[in-house]
Every structure is written in C-alpha cells, then in structure tokens.
DRENKE-295542 format. One line per field, with one value per residue: x, y, z of N, C-alpha, C in turn; chain. Coordinates in Angstrom, 2 decimals. Atoms other than C-alpha are relative to their C-alpha. Last residue first. Layout:
! residues N
nu: c(X/...);
nv: c(Y/...);
nw: c(Z/...);
cau: c(X/...);
cav: c(Y/...);
caw: c(Z/...);
cu: c(X/...);
cv: c(Y/...);
cw: c(Z/...);
cadena: c(A/...);
This chain:
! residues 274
nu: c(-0.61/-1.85/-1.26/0.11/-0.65/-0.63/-0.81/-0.59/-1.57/-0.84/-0.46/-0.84/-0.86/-0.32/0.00/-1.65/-0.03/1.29/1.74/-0.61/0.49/-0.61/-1.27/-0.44/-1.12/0.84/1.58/0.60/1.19/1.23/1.27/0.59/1.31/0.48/-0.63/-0.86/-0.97/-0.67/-0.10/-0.93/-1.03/-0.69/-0.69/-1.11/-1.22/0.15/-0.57/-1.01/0.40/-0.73/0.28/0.46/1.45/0.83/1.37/0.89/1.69/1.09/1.56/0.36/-0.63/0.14/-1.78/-0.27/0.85/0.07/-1.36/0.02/-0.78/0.69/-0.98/-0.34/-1.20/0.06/0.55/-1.03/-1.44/0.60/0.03/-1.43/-0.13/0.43/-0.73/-1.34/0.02/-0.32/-1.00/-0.83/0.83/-0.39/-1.61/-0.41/1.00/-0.87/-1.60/-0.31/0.11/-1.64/-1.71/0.50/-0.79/0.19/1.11/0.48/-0.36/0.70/0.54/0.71/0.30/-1.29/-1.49/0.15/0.33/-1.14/-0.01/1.37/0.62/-0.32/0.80/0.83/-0.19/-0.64/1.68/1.94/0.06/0.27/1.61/0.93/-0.55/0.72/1.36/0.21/-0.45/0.72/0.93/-0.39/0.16/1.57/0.28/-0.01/0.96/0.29/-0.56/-1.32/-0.41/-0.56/0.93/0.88/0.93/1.77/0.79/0.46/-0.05/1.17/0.93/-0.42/0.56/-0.65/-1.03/-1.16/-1.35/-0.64/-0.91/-0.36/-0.59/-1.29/-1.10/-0.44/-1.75/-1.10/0.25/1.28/0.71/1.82/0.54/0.59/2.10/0.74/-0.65/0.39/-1.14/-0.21/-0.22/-1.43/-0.56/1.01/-0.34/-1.45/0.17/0.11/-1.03/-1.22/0.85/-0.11/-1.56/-0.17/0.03/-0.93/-0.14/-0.47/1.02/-1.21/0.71/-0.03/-1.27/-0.39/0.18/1.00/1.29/-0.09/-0.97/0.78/-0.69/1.37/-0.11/1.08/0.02/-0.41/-1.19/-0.57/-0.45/-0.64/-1.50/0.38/0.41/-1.31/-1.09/0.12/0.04/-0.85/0.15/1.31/-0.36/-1.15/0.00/0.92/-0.38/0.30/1.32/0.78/0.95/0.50/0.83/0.81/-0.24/-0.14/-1.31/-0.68/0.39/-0.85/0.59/0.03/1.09/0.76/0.52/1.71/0.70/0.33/-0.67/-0.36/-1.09/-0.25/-1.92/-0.35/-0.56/-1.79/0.55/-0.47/0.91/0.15/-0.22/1.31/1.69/0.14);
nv: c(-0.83/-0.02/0.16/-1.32/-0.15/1.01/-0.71/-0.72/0.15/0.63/-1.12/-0.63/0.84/-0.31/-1.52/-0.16/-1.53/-0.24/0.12/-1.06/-1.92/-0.55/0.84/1.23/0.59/0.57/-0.50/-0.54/0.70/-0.45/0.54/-1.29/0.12/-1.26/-0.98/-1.02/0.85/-0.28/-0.99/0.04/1.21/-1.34/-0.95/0.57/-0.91/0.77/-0.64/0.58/1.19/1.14/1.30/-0.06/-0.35/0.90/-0.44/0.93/-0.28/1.30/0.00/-1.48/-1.46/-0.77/-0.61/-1.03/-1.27/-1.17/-0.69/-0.91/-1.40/-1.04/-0.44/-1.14/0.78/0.67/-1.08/-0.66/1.21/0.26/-1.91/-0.11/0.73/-0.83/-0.80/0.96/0.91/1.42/0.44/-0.05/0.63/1.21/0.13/0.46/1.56/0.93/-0.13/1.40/1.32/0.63/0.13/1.28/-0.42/-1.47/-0.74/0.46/-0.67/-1.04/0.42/0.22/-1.48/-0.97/0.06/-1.05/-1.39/-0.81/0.34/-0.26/-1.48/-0.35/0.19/-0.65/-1.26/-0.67/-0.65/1.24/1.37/-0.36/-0.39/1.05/0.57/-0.82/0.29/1.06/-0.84/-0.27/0.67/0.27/-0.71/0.04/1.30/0.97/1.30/1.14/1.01/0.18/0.15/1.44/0.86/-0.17/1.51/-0.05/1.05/-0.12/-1.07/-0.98/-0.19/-0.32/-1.45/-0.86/0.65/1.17/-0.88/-0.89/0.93/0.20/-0.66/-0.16/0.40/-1.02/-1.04/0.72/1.21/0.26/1.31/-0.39/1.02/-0.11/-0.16/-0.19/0.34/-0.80/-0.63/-1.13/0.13/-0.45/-0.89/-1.40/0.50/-0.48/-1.45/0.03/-0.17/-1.46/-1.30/0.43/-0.30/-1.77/-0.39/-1.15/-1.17/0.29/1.18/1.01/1.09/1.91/0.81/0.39/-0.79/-0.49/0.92/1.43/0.80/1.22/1.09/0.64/1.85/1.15/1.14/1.17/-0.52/-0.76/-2.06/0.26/-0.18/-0.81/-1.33/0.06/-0.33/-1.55/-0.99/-1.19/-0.52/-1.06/-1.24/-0.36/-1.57/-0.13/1.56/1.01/0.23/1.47/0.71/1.38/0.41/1.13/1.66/-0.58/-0.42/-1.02/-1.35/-0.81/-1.58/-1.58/-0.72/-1.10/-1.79/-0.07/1.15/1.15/0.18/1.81/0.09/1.28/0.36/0.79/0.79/-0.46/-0.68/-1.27/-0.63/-1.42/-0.84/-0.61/-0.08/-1.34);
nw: c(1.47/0.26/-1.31/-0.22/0.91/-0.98/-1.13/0.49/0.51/-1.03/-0.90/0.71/0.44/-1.91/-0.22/0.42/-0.51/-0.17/1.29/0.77/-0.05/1.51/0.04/-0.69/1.01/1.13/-0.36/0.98/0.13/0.83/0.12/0.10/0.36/0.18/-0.88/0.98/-0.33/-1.56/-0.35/0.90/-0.95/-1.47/0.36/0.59/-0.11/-1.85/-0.78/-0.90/-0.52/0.46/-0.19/-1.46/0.40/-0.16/0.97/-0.11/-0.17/0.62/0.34/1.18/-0.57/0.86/1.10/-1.21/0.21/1.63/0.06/-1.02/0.38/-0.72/-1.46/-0.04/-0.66/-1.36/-1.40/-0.46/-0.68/-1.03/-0.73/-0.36/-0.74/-1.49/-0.82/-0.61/-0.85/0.67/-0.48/0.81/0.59/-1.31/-0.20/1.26/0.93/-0.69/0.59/1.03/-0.55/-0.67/1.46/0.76/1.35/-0.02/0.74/1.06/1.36/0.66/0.60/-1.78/-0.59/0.96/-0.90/-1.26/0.16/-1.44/-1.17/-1.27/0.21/-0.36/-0.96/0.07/-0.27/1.43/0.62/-0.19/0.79/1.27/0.52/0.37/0.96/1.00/-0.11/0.83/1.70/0.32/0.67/1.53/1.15/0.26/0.73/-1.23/-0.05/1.11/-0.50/-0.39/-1.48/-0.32/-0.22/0.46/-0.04/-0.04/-0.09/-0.41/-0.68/-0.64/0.71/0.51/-0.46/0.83/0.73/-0.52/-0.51/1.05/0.07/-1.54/-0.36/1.10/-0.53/-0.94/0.35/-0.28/-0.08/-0.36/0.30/-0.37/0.31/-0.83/0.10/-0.98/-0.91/-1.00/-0.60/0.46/1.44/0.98/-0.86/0.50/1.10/0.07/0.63/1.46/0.91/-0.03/0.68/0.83/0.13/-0.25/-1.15/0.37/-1.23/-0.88/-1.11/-0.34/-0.66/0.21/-0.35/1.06/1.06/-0.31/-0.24/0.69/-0.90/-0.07/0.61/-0.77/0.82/-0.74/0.74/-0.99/0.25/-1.05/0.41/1.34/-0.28/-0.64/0.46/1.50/-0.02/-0.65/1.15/-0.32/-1.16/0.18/0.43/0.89/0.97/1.30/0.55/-0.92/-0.37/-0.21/-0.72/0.26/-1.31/-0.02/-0.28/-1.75/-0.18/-0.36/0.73/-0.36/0.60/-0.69/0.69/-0.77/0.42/0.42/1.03/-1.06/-0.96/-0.61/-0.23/-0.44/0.60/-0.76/0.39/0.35/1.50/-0.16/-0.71/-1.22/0.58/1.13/-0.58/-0.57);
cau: c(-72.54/-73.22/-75.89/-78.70/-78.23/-80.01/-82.51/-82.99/-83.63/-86.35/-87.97/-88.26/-89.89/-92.66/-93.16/-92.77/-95.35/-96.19/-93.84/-90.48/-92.52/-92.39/-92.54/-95.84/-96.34/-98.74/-95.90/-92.32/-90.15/-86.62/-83.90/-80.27/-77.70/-73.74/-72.41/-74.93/-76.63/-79.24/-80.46/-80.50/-82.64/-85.15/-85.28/-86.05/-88.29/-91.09/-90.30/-91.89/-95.24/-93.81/-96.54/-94.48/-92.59/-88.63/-85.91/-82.47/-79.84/-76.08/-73.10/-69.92/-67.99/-69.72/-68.06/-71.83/-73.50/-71.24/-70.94/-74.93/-74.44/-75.19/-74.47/-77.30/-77.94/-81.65/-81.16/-79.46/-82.16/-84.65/-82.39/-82.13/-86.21/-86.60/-84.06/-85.44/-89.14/-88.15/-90.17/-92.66/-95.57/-93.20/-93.11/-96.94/-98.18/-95.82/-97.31/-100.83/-100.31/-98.98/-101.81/-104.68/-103.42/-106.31/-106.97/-103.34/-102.79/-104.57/-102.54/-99.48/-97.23/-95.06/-97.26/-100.54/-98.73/-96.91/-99.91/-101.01/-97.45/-96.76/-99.67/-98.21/-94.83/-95.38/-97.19/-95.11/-91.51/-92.39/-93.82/-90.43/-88.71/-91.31/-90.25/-87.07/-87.10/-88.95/-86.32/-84.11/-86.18/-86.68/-82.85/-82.07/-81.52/-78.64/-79.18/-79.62/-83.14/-84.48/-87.23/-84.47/-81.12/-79.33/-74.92/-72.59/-69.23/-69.19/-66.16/-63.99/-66.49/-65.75/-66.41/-68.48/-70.04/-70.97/-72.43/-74.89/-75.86/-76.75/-78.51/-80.61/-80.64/-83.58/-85.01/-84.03/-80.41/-79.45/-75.18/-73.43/-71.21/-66.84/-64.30/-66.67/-65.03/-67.79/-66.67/-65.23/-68.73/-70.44/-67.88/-68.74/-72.06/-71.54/-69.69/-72.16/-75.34/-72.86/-72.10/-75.97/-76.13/-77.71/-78.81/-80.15/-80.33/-78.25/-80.58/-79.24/-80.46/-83.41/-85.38/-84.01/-82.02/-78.78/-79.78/-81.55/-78.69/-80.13/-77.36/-78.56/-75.66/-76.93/-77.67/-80.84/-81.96/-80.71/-82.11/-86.31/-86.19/-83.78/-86.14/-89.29/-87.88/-86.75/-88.87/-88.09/-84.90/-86.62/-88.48/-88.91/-86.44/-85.39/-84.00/-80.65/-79.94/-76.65/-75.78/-72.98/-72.12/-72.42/-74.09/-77.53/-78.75/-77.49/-80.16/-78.77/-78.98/-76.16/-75.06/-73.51/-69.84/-68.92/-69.72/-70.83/-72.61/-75.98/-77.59/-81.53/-82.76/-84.65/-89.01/-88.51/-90.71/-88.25/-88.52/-89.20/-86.08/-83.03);
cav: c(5.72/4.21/5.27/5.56/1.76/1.61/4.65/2.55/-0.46/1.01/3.20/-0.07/-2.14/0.48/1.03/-2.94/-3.84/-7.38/-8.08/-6.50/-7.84/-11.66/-13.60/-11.44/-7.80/-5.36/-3.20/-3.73/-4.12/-2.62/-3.48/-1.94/-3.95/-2.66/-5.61/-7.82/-10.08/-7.74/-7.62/-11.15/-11.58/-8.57/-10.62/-14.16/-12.79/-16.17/-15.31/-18.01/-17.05/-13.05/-10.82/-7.71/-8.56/-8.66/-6.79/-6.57/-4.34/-4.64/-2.33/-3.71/-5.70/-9.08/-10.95/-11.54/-12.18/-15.22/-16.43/-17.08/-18.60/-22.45/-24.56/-25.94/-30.02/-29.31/-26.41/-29.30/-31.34/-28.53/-26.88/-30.60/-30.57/-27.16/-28.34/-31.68/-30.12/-27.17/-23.96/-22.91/-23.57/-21.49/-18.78/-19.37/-18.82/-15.94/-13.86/-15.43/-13.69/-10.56/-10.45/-11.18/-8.29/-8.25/-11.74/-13.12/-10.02/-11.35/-14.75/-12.97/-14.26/-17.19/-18.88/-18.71/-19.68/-23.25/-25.51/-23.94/-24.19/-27.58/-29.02/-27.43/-28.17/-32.07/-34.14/-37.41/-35.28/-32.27/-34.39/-35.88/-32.81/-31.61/-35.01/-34.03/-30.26/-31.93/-34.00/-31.59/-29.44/-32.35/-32.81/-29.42/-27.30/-24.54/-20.91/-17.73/-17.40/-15.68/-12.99/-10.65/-10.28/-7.36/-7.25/-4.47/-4.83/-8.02/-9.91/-10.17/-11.47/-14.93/-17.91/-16.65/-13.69/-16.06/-18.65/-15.18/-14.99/-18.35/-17.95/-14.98/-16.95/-19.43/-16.56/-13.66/-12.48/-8.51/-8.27/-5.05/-6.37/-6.46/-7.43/-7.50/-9.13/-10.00/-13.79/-13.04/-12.22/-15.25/-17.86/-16.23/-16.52/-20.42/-20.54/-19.13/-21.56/-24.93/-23.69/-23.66/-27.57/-28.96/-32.24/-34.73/-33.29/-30.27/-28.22/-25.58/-22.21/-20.40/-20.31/-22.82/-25.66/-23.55/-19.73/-17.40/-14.37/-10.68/-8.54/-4.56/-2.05/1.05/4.51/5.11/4.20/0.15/0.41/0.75/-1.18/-4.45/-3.84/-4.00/-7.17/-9.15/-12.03/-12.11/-13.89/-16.84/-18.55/-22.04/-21.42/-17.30/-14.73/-13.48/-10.17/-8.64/-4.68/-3.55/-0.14/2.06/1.39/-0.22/-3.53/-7.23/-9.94/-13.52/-17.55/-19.46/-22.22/-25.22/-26.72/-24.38/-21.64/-21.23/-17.18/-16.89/-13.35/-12.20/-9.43/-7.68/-8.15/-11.34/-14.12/-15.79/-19.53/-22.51/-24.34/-25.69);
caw: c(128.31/131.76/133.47/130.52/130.25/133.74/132.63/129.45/131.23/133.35/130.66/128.03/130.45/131.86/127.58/127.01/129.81/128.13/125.66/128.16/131.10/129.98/133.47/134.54/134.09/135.21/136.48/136.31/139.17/138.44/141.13/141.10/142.21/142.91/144.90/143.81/146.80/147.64/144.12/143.92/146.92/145.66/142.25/143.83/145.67/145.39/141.42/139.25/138.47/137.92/138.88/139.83/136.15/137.13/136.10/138.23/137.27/137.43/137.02/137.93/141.02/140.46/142.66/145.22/141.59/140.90/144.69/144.23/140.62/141.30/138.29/136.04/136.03/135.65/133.12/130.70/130.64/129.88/126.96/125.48/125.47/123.92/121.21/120.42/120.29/117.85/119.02/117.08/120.12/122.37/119.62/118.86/121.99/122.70/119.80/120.74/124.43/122.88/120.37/123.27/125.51/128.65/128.27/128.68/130.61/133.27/133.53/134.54/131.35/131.05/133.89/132.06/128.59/130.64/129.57/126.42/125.01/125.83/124.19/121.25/121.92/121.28/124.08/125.35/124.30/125.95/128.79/129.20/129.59/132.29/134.16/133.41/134.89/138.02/138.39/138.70/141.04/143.81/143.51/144.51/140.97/141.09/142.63/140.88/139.97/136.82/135.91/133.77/134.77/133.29/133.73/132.49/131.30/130.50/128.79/131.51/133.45/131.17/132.98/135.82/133.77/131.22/133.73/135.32/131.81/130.99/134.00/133.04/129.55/131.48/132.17/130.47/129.99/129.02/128.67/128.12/125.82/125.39/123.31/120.01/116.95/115.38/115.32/118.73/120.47/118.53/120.09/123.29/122.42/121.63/124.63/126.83/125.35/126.16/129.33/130.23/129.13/125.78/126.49/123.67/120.91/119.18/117.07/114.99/115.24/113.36/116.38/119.40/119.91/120.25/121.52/118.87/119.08/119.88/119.50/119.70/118.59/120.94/119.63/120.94/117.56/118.33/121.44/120.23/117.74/119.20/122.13/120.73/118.44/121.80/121.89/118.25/119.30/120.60/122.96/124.06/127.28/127.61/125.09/125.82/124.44/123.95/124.19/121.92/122.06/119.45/116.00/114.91/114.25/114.66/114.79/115.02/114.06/114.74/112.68/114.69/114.80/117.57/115.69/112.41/111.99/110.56/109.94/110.63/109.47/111.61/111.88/113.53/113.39/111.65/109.50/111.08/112.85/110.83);
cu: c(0.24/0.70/1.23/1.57/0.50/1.02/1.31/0.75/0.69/1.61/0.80/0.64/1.18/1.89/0.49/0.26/1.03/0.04/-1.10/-1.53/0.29/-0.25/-0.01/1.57/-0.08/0.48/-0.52/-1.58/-1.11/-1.31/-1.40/-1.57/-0.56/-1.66/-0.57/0.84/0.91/1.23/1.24/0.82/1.03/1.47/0.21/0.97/1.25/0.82/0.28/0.91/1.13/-0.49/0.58/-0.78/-0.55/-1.50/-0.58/-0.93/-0.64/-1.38/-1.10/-1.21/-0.39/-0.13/-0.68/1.76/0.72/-0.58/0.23/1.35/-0.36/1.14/-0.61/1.07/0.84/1.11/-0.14/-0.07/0.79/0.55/-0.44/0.15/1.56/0.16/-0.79/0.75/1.34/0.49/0.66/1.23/1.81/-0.46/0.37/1.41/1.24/-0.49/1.09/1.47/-0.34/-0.13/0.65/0.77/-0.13/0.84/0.19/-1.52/-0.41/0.32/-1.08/-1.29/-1.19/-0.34/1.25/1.17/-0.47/-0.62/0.73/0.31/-1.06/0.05/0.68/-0.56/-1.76/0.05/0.16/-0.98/-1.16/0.12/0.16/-1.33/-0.94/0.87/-0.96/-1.18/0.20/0.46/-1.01/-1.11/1.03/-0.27/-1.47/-0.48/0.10/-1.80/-0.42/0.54/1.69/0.09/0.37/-0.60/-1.07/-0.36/-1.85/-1.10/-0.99/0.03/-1.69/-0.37/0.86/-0.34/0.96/1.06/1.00/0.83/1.04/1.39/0.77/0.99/1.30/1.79/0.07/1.68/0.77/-0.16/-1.55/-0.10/-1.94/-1.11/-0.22/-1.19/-0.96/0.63/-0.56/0.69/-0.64/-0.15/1.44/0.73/-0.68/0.65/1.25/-0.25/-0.17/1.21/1.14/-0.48/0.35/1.34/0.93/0.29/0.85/0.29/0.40/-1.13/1.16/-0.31/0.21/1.50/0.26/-0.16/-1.35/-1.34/0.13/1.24/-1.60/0.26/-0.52/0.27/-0.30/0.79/1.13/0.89/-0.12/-0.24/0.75/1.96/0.47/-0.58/0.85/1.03/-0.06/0.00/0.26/-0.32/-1.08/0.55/0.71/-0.51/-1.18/-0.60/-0.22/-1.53/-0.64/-1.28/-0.67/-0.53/-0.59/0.23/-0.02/1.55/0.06/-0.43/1.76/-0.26/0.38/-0.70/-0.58/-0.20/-1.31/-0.37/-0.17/0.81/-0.07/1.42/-0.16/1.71/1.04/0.19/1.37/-0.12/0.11/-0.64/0.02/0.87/-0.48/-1.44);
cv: c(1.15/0.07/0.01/0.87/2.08/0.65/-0.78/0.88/1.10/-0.39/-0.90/1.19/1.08/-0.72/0.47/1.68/0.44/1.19/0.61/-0.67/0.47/1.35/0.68/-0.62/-1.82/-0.85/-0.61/-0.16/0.70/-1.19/1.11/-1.10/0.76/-0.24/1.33/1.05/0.64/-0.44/0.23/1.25/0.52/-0.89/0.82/1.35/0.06/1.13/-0.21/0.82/-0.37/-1.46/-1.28/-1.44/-0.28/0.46/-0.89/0.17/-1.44/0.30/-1.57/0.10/0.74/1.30/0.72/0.41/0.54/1.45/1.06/0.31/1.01/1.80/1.00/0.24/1.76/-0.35/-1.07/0.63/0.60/-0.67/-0.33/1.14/-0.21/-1.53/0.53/1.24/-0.37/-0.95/-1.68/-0.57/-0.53/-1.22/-0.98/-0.23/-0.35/-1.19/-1.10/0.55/-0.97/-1.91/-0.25/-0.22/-1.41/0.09/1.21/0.33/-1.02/-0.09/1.16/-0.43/-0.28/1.30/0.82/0.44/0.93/1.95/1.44/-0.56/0.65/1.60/1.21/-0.17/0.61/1.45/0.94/0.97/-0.74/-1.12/0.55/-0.02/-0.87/-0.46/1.31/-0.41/-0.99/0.83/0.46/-0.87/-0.83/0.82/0.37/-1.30/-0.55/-0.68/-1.59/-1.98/-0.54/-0.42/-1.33/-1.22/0.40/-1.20/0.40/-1.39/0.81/1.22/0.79/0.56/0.91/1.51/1.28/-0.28/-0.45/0.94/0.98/-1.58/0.22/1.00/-0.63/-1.19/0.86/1.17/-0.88/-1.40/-0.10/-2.19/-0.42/-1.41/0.66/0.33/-0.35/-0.64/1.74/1.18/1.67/0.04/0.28/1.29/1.69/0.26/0.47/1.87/0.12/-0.62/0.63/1.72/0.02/0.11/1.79/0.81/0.77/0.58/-0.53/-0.99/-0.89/-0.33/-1.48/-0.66/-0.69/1.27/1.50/-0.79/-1.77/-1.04/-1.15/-1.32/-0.74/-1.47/-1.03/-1.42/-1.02/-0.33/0.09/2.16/0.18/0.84/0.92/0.90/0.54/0.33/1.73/1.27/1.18/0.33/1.26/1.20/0.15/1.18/0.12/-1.37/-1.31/-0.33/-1.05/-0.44/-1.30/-0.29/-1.03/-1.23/0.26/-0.07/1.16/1.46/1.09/0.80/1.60/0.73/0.58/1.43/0.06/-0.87/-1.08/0.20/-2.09/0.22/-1.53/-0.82/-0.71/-0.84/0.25/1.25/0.84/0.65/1.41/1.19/0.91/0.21);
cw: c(0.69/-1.21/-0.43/0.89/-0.35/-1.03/0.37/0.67/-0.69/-0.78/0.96/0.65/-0.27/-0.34/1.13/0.36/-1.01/0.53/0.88/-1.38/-0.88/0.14/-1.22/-0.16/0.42/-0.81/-0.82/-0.30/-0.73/-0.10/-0.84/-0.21/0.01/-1.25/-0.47/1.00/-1.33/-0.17/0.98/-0.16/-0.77/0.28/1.06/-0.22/0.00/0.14/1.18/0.93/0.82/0.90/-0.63/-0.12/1.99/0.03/0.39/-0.37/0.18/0.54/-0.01/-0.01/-0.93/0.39/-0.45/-0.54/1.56/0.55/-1.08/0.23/1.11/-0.17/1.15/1.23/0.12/0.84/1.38/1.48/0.71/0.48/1.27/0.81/0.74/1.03/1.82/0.66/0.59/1.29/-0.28/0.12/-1.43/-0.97/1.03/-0.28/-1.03/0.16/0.96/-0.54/-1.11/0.64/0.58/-1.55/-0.83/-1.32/-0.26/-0.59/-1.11/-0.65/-0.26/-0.98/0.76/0.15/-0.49/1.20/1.29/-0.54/0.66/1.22/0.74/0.58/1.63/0.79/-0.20/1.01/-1.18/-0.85/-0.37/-1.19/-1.25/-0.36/-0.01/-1.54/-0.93/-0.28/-0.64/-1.86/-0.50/-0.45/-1.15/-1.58/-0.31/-1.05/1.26/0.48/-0.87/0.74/-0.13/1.58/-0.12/0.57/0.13/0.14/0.60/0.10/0.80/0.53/0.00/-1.60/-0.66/0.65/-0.80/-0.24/0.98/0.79/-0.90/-0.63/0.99/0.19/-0.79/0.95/1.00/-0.37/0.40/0.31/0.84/-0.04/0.84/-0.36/1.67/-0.40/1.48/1.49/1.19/0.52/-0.42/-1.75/-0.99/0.18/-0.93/-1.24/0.33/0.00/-1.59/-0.79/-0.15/-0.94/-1.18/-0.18/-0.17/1.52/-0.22/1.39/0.96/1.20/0.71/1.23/-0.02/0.46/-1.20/-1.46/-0.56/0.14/-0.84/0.79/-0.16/-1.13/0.20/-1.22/1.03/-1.43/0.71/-0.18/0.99/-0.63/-0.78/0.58/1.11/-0.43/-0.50/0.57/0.86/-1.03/0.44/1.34/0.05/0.06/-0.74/-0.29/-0.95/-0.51/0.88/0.34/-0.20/0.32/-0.54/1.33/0.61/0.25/1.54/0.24/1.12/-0.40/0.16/-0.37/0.66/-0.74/0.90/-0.67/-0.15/-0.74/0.92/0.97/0.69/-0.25/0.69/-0.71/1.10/-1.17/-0.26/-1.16/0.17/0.24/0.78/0.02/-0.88/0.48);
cadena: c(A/A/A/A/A/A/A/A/A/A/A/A/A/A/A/A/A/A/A/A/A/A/A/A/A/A/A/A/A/A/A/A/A/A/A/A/A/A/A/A/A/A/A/A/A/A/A/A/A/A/A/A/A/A/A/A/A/A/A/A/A/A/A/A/A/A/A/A/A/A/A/A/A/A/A/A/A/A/A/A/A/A/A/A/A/A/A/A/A/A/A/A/A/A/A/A/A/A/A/A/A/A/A/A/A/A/A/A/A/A/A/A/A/A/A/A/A/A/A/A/A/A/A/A/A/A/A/A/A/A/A/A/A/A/A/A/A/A/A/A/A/A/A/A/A/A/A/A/A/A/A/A/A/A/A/A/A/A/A/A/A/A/A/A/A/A/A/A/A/A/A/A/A/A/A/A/A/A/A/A/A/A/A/A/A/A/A/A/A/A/A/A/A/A/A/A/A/A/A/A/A/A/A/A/A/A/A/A/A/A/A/A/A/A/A/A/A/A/A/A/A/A/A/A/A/A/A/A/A/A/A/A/A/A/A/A/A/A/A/A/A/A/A/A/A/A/A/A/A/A/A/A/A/A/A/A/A/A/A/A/A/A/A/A/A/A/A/A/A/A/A/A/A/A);
C-alpha cells in the first residue's frame, strides 16, 4: 500500500476489481465525485471535500489505482482501467448516479466514464485537461517521461514537472501550496505513477464524447495553465450545454492555488442543478 494520508477525512477502503480502494466520503445529499489528476491524490481535493460536503453535497474523492493509499498495479494501468474501478466504487455504495469533477489526467478518465457509462453522470466538470487521444509524437513522449520516472525516482520527478503543475509565480508567491503538491507528487508510488503514464499514452480520443454529451457541463481551467494552448475554450465549444470557468492566478492546480475563485465557480455550476 502507498504512504499513509495526507488527508484531513477519513479515509475508507473498498475491494474492487481485485484491488483495495482508497476513499473520502463526507456529508449527505447528492453525490459529487472527485477525480484527482497523475501523481496526485485524494488530498488534492481536501478544500473541496470541506467546503461541499457542508453545502450539503456527499463529496467522493477516491485515490485512483497506483496512487495514494490505493493498490499498485504495475506495468500499465489504462484510463478504462481508472473508470471501472469507480464504477465498481459507485455500485459498492450503491450510488446510481454522480455529478462527476475530473482533473487532469482524471478529466479524461472522466470524459471515458461518460463514454462507457453516461448513464451514470448526471453532470460533467473537466478540470485543465485535453480531449483528444495521443499522436504518435505525444505517446512517446508519455514513455520517454515514463522512463525517466523509473531512471530518477519521484523525487527528481517532482521538482521537474512542480513549475508546470502550478503557474510558476505562485510557486513563490504560496510556498505551502507549492510544498503541499511537492510532496504529494514526490509521495507518490513510482510503479503506479509510471503505469498511469503508459496507459495515458495509449488514451482514447473523447471529441465525439463531449459533442453527445446532452447534460450539464462546466469547464475549469487555471488562466495560466502550462498545458492548455485553449484546450478549455475548444472543449467548451464542443459541449452541447458548456459553461467555461477561467480561474484567476492559477496554473494547472487552480482549486490549491485560487481555491476561493475555484470554489465560487463550481459552486455557482453545482448551484444550477439542485
């Protein structure tokens, strides 16, 4: 099992799929899921899970396979592999339906979830992803970063990709949030963040996905997201009923690093449809 929780919840373990899951579950109402993104965790999502949870929300905030307090599966864990273990998750607390929050890499976990199972979503939040698969040039490059986590451990890893996770101001300007996500990338268990990176290279493409998707959906993205290029206007556009929230002073982790601009945007969204 990976290091111990970072989170301030309690943390549960459900077996699914032949692996323990790690998860937060707190408050009443209804369930709203959130996928944390690649060598992150759960905790990623504590200000959240406070903050939704007394507005009257039941906030599920899973640790994905490879990652937190979740089991480890080596080798290559692929984006189909994440949505059936929260599927799995979903029926073991017997919840029909989520409003579903993914980040990152889990924006396209999310986006495979409402592919396979839209029947199961009733509202969809992507968070500082991109929609379309890998070209060759980008798989390799998601091996070739595999292979480095391997050659240099997570800690080298860590300081490389921190100015890129968030906008590299903030890493001086908020010097707790930027060792809180230090240390959760750093924490992260090598075989899983490497299987997680495999996988993502052989990812499906989810531009048809988001031009079906006939329900609520928001778009979140930090104004100085590294990896954006307008990814989130595009995505937007290509929803049938998109809603775009760009979040101020932010890089690729807006809900740690703006959580106050963060927390008003999704709440107005979520605000909508209770």
């Amino acid at each position: 099992m990976g290091t111990m929780s970072r989170s301030a919840f309690t943390t549960h373990t459900a077996h699914v799929n032949d692996i323990d899951l790690a998860y937060t579950d707190e408050g009443q109402g209804t369930p709203l899921v959130l996928l944390h993104g690649h060598a992150y965790d759960h905790s990623m999502w504590d200000g959240q899970v406070k903050a939704f949870s007394e507005r009257g929300w039941r906030v599920i905030a899973p640790d994905l396979r490879g990652f937190g307090e979740s089991e480890v599966t080596p080798g290559i864990v692929y984006t189909e592999e994440f949505v059936a273990d929260v599927i799995a998750l979903l029926n073991e607390l017997g919840i029909q339906q989520t409003v579903l929050l993914g980040f990152s890499m889990a924006g396209q976990a999310a986006m495979q979830l409402v592919e396979s199972h839209p029947e199961r979503v009733s509202a969809l939040i992507i968070n500082d992803t991109v929609p379309q698969a890998e070209d060759a040039a980008g798989r390799r490059r998601r091996h070739v970063a595999a292979d480095g986590i391997v050659s240099g451990g997570m800690d080298s890893y860590g300081q490389a990709v921190l100015p890129k996770m968030m906008w590299e101001e903030n890493v001086e300007r908020l010097p707790e949030v930027a060792k809180t996500v230090l240390e959760m990338i750093q924490a992260a268990p090598l075989e899983g963040a490497t299987a997680a990176m495999r996988g993502r290279a052989e990812r499906n493409d989810f531009v048809e996905t988001l031009k079906a998707f006939d329900k609520p959906a928001l778009v979140m993205a930090g104004d100085h997201d590294a990896f954006d290029g307008g990814a989130a206007q595009r995505m937007t556009e290509l929803l049938p009923h998109g809603e775009l929230a760009v979040i101020s002073n932010s890089g690729h982790t807006p809900n740690m690093e703006n959580p106050t601009e963060f927390d008003a945007a999704l709440g107005a969204f979520l605000g909508k449809l209770t």
